[in-house]
C-alpha positions in Angstrom: 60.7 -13.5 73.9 61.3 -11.1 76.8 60.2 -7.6 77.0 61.3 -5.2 79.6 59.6 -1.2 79.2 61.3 1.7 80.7 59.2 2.2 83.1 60.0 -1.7 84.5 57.5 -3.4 83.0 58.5 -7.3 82.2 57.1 -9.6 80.7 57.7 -13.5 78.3 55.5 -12.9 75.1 54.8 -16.4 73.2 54.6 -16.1 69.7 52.6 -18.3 67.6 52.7 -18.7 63.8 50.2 -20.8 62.3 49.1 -21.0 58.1 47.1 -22.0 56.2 47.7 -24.6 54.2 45.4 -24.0 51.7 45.6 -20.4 51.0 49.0 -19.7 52.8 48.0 -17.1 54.8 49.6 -16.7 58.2 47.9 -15.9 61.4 50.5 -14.3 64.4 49.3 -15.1 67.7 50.8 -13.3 70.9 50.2 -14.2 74.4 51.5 -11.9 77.1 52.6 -13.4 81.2 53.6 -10.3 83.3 56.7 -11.2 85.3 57.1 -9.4 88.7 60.0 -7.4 88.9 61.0 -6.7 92.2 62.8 -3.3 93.0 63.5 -0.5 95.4 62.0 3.1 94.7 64.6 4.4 92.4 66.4 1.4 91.7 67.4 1.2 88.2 66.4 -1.5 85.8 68.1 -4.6 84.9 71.3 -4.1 82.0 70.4 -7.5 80.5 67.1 -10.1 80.4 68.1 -13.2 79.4 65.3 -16.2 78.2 66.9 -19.9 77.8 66.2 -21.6 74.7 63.7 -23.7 76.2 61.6 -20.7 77.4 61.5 -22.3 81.0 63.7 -19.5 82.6 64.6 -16.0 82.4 66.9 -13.8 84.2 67.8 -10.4 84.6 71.2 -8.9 85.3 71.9 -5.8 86.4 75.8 -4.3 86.9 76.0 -4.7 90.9 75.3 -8.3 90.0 72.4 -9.2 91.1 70.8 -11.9 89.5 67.3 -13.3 89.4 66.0 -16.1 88.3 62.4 -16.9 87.2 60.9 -20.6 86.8 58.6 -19.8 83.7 57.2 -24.0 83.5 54.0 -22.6 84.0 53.9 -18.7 82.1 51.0 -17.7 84.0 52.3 -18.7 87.2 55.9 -17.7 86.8 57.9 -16.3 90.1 61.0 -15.4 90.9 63.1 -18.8 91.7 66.2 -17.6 92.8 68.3 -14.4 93.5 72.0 -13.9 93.5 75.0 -12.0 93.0 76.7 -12.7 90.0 79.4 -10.6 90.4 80.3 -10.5 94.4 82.4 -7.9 95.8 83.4 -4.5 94.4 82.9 -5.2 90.7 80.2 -4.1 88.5 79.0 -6.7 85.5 80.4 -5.5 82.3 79.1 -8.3 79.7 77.4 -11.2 79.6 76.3 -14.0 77.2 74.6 -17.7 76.6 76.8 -20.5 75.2 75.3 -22.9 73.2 71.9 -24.3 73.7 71.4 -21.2 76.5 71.8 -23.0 79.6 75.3 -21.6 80.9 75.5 -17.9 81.2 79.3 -16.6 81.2 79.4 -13.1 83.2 82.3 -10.8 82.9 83.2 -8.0 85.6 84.8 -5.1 85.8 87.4 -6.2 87.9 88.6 -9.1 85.3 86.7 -11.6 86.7 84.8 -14.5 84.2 82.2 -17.2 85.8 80.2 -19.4 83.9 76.8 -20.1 85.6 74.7 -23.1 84.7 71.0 -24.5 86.6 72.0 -27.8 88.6 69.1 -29.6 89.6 69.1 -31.0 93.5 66.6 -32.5 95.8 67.5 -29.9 98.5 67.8 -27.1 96.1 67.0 -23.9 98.2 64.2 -23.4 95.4 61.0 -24.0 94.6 61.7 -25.3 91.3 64.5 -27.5 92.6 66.9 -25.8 90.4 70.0 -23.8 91.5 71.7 -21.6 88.8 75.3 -21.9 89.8 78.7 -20.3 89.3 80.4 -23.6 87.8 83.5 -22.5 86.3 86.1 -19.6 86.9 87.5 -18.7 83.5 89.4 -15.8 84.8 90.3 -14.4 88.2 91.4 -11.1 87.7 92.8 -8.5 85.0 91.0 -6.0 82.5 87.7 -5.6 82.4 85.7 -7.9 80.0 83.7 -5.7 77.3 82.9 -8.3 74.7 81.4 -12.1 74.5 80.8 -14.2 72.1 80.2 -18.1 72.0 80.7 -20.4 69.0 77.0 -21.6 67.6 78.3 -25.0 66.6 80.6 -25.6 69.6 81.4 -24.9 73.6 84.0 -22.4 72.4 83.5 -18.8 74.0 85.8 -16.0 72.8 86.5 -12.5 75.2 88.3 -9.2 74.5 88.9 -6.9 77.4 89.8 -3.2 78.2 93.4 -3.5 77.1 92.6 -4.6 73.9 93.3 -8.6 74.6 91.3 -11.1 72.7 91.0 -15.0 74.5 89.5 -18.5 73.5 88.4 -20.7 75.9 86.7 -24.5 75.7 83.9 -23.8 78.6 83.9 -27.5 79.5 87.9 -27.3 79.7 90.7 -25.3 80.7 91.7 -22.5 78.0 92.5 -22.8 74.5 96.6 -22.4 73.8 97.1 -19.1 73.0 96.6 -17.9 69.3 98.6 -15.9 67.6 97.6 -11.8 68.4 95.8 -12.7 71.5 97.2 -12.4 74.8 96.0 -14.3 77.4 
């Protein structure tokens, strides 16, 4: 899991259950891996930490958009992969969640805007881990702003509601769902 203080402390914390077999007692281990954070004096903190299912990246998100990445392969050496903006001009992030199996990361701005993001691996990846976490698809351009996400757990379908009240579906791998009846899209 992540854990980020108020006073900007971050860090992954492994948790590890073992029992007993014989009595059924259970033990809870916890290891702790400080993650650097890097910000200016007075900057504020990030509005969202993010860890993959895999536990082999995190990210935090904060509403200008900036995005960082950390390569956490190795928790006691983790750094800072990659940084980026997420949300590039004059919109602030609004939302934000993982579809299923937590490697794509759909953003939502204030200006209407929906990307999804996703880590593409290439051999000349401006990374050290070779990986580039990448806006992949544009689900929406413009409109409302996005206040709500929420993907399916069994399926690649991710549903929005903005501002003005407006609920959408879309397949994340495809174009968007037809329009259902009392959404507007």
């Amino acid at each position: 899991m992540l854990a980020l203080g108020a006073r900007g402390a971050f860090a992954l914390i492994e948790l590890e259950r073992r029992e007993n077999m014989l009595t059924g007692e259970v033990e809870l281990e916890s290891r702790r891996h400080a993650l650097s954070l890097e910000r200016a004096p007075g900057d504020v903190l990030p509005a969202r930490v993010l860890l993959n299912e895999s536990a082999t990246s995190a990210i935090a998100l904060w509403t200008d958009g900036r995005l960082m990445r950390w390569d956490l392969r190795a928790p006691d050496a983790a750094r800072i992969a990659q940084t980026t903006d997420a949300a590039p001009g004059e919109a602030t992030v609004t939302t934000a969640a993982w579809m299923l199996g937590k490697t794509t990361l759909v953003v939502g701005t204030s200006r209407g805007a929906l990307h999804a993001w996703f880590p593409v691996q290439r051999d000349n990846a401006s990374t050290g881990d070779g990986i580039e976490f990448v806006r992949a698809h544009e689900l929406a351009r413009s409109g409302p702003a996005w206040v709500a996400l929420a993907s399916s757990a069994r399926s690649r379908v991710l549903a929005g509601a903005d501002a003005d009240g407006a609920i959408r579906l879309w397949n994340v791998t495809n174009d968007p769902m037809p329009d259902h009846p009392g959404s507007r899209g």
